[in-house]
N, C-alpha and C positions, 0 to 999 in steps of 0.2 A: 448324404443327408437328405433326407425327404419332406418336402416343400410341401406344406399344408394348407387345405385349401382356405382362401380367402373370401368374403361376403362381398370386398368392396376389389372390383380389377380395372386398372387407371390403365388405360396402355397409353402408349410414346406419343401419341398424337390421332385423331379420330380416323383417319385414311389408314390407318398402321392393324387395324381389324378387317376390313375388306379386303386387303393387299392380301393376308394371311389368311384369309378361309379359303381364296384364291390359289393360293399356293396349295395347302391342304388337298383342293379337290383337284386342281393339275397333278398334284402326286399319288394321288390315289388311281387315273388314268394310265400313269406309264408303268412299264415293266423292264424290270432288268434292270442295270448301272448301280445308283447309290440311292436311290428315291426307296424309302422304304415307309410303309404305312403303319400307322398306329392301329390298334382293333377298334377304336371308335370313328376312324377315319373311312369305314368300309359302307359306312350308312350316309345315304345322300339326306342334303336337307331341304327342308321343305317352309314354305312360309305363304301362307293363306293372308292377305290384308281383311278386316271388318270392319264394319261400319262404328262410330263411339258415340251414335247416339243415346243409347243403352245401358254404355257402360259406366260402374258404379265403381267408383275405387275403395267405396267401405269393403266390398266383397271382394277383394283381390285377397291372396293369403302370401304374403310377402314372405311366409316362414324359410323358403329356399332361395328365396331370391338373389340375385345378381347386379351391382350396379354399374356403369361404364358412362365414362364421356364420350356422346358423341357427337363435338362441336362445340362453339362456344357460347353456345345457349340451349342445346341438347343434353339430357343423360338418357341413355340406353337400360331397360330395365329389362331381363331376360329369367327364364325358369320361376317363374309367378304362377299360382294356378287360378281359376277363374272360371265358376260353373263347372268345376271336375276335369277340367283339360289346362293344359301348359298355354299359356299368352308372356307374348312378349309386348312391349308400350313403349314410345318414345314419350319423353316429360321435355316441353319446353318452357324455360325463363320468358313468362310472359309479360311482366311486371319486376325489376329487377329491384328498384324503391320497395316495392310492397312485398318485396317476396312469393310473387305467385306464381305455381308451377302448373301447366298445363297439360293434359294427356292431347299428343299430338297424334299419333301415330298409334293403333291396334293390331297387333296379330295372331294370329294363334297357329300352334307350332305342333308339326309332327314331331319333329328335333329342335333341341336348341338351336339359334343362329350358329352360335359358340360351342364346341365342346366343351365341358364340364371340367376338363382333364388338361386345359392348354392353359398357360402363364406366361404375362409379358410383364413379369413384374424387371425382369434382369434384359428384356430386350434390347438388342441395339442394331442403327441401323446404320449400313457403312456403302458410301457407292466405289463403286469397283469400277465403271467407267459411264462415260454422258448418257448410256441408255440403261446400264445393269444398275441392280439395287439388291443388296445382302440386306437381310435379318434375321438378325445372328442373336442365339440366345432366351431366345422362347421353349420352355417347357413343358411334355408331354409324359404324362406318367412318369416326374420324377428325372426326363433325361432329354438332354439339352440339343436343337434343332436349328438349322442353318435353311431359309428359303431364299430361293433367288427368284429375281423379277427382272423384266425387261421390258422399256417403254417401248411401245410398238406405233403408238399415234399419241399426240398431248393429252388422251384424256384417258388412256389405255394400257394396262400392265399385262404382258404374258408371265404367267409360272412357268419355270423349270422344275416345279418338282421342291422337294426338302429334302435334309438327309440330318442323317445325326452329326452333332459337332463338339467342339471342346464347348464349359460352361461360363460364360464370360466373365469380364475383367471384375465386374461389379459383385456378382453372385459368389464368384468364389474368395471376392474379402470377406463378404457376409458370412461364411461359412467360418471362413479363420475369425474373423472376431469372436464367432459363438465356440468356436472349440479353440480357446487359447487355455493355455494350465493353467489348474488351478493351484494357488501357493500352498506349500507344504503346514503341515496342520500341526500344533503343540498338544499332541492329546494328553499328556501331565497336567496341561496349563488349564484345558475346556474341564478334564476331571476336578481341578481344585476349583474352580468357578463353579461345577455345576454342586458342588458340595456345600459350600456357602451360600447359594440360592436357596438349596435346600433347608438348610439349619434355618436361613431369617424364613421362610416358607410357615415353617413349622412355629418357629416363636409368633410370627403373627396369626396363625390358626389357635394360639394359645387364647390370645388377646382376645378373635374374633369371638373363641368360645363363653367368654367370661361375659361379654358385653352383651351376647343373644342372651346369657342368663339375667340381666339385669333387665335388657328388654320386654322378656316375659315377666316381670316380676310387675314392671309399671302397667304391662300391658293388663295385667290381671287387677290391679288397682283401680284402672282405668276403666273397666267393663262392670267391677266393684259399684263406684260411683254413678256408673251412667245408668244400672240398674236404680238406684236409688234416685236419682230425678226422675225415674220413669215413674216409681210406686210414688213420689211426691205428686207428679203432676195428672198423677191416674185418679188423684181424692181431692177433685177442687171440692168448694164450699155448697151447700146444697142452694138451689135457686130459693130465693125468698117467694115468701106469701105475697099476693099481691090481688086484691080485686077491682074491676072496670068501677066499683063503685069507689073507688082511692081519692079520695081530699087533694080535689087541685084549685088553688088560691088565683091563678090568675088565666084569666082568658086571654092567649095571642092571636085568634084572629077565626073568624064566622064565615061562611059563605066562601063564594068564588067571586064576590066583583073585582080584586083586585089580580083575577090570574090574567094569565096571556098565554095562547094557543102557541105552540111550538113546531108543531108537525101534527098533518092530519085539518081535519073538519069538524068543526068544534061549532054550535052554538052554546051560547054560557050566559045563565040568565044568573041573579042575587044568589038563589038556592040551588041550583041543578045546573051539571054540563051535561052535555052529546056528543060525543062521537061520532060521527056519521058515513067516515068514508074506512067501508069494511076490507077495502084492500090496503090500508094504509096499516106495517104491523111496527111500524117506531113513532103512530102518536104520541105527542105530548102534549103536557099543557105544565104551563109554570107558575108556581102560587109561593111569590116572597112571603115568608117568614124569619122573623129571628127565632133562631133557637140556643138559647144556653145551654151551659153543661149541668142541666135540670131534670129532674125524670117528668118527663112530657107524656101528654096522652093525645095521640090521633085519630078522630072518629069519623066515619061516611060509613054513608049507606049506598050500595054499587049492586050491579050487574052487566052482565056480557049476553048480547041478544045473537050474539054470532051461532048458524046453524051448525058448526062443524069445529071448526079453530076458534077459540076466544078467551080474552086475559084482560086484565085488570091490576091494580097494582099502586105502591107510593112509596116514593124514593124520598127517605126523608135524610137530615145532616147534611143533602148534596151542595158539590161548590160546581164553579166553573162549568153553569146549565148553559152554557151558550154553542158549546157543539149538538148536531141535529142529532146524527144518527150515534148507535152505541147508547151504554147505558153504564158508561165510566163513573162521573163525577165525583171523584174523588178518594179520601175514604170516606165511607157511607156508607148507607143500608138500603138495601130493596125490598119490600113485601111482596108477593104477585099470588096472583090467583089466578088457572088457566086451566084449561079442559084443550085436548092435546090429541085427539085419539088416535094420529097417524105415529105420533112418540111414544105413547104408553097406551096403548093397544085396548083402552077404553074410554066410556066418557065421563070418566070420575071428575071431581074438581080437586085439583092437586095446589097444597098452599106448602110457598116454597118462600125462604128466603136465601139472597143474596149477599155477600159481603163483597165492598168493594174496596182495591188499596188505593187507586188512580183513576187516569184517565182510562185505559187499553184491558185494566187487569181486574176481572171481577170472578166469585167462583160461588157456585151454590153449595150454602152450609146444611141446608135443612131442606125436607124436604116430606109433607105429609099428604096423607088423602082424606078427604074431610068428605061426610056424608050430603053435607049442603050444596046443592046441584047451583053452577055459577049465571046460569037462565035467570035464576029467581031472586028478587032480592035480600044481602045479609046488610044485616049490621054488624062493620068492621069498627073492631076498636084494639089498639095500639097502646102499649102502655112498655116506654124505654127508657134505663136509667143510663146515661151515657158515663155515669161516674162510676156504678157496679157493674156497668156494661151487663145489663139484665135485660131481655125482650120477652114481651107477653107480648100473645094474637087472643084476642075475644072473637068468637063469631057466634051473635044474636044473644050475647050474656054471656055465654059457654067458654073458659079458655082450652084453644086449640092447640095452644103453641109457646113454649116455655124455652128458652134458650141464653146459654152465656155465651155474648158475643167476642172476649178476648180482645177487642180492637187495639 
């Protein structure tokens, strides 16, 4: 049976990998007796230490990688590439609470530490007397190796060498459990099941077929109808007649003395405000009115003296004017007038309005270029029914701007 290679290799204990490359390369030294060398075993290894100031573990490519414990707060990472060459890393548990692993250790490898080809998945390790030490059961290309060691000083193992050995106690259960018989099979029994599968198979593709026909049938109904709200809501009502010179019965309110500056440099005399701080682009000013659900008419006379950028405007319906910046208030309406040239690549005066649902959510519905340069002054007039939801713009008598707002 051939033993496929593994991403994760745990050996018997961290010492039980040095012992064993040890051996390896003592066996590869002698000649003769029973010491016999693998073809990967003929290449000596090499290991360069580098500095980790540098090093970036996004840039590692883990795609071949190898993982091993080495210690109790060590894992050994081997066959990683790194800037187009093989690096090996040791990762230490630096924080065990927080889980933080640390690159301890850098090197970069002519050869793996490890051969690619050796398994201590079935090893075991058995002393034979107070200085010898067998490990027995380790895997190379498929076939099973025996290395002895010999303590020479406390802190010091000699190799004798490896040689091939039977495959241990462990590995060769593993083996029998994977190839135990399989129980003899009723093929009459899987033929009459697999023929009943098929029959209910087929009665339910009957079903499935009848049910896609009824689905298309609504689906077709369905696209029926949705055409038809579309032609319904493609002929709203035409905009009514309306002129700046319309019969309004009562007067809500004259002048600015009762406004109040909001954001921005404001002088505000009976008739006229100012503006005056031209870096400021979310002045306001706040002018209570009550407004019923009445067709209301809103008149001023404005201009923007801005050499470059400048806007003007009235938010009228708003609720909840007590946030600064933004220009939410509620559902509402916004008129603006503004000359733009770095956004529409001229210095037309562009009168646009806004609808608004809330606080956050506002989107511009309309959007036109008016001859009237915003330097000079207009006469704005506003004329909104909030009950046919109808908006007329007058600018100097002239209506510029006709719109059903939908609210």
């Amino acid at each position: 049976m051939a033993v496929k290679k593994s991403k994760f290799l745990i050996p018997l204990f961290p010492l039980f990998m040095a012992l064993l490359m040890s051996a390896l390369c003592a066996g590869i030294a002698m000649a003769g007796g029973t010491t016999e060398a693998s073809p990967r075993s003929e290449k000596r290894l090499s290991a360069k230490p580098v500095a980790a100031e540098n090093f970036d573990l996004s840039k590692v490519d883990f795609s071949e990688a190898i993982v091993s414990i080495a210690g109790p707060r060590h894992l050994y990472i081997r066959d990683a590439t790194y800037d187009s060459q093989d690096v090996s890393f040791i990762l230490e548990s630096a924080n065990i609470a927080e889980r933080v692993w640390k690159v301890k250790e850098i090197f970069t490898e002519d050869l793996s530490h490890i051969p690619d080809n050796i398994y201590l998945d079935f090893a075991e390790i058995t002393p034979v007397s107070p200085e010898d030490i067998e490990f027995r059961g380790f895997i190379i290309d498929g076939v099973a190796y025996t290395a002895k060691m010999r303590i020479v000083d406390p802190k010091t193992l000699k190799s004798f060498g490896y040689q091939k050995d039977e495959f241990s106690q462990q590995y060769n259960t593993t083996v029998a459990q994977v190839q135990k018989p399989t129980t003899a099979v009723d093929v009459e029994a899987c033929k009459a099941q697999i023929k009943r599968i098929t029959e209910e198979t087929d009665a339910f593709a009957d079903i499935i077929a009848k049910l896609e026909s009824e689905y298309n049938e609504l689906n077709s109904l369905q696209e029926a109808l949705e055409q038809l709200v579309k032609s319904m809501a493609l002929a709203p009502p035409p905009l009514e007649s309306v002129s700046v010179d319309s019969v309004f019965t009562k007067t809500l309110h004259t002048g600015f003395s009762r406004s109040r500056p909001q954001m921005g440099r404001w002088k505000i005399t009976e008739g006229e405000i100012i503006q005056k701080d031209a870096s400021q682009y979310f002045a306001k000013l706040i002018l209570p009115i009550e407004q019923a659900p009445k067709p209301t008419l809103f008149s001023f006379k404005a201009r923007s003296l801005g050499k470059h950028l400048g806007g003007l405007g009235l938010h009228f319906f708003a609720i909840d004017t007590d946030q600064r910046k933004g220009y939410g208030y509620g559902d509402s309406l916004l008129f603006w007038l503004i000359r733009d040239p770095d956004s529409y690549g001229t210095t037309d005066t562009h009168a646009q309005l806004y609808k608004s649902d809330d606080a956050v959510h506002m989107e511009m519905v309309l959007d036109a270029i008016i001859e009237e340069p915003i330097s000079e002054y207009m006469q704005v007039d506003i004329i909104y029914n909030p009950v046919e939801e109808y908006f007329h713009v007058f600018i100097n008598g002239i209506e510029k701007l006709k719109y059903k707002t939908w609210l």
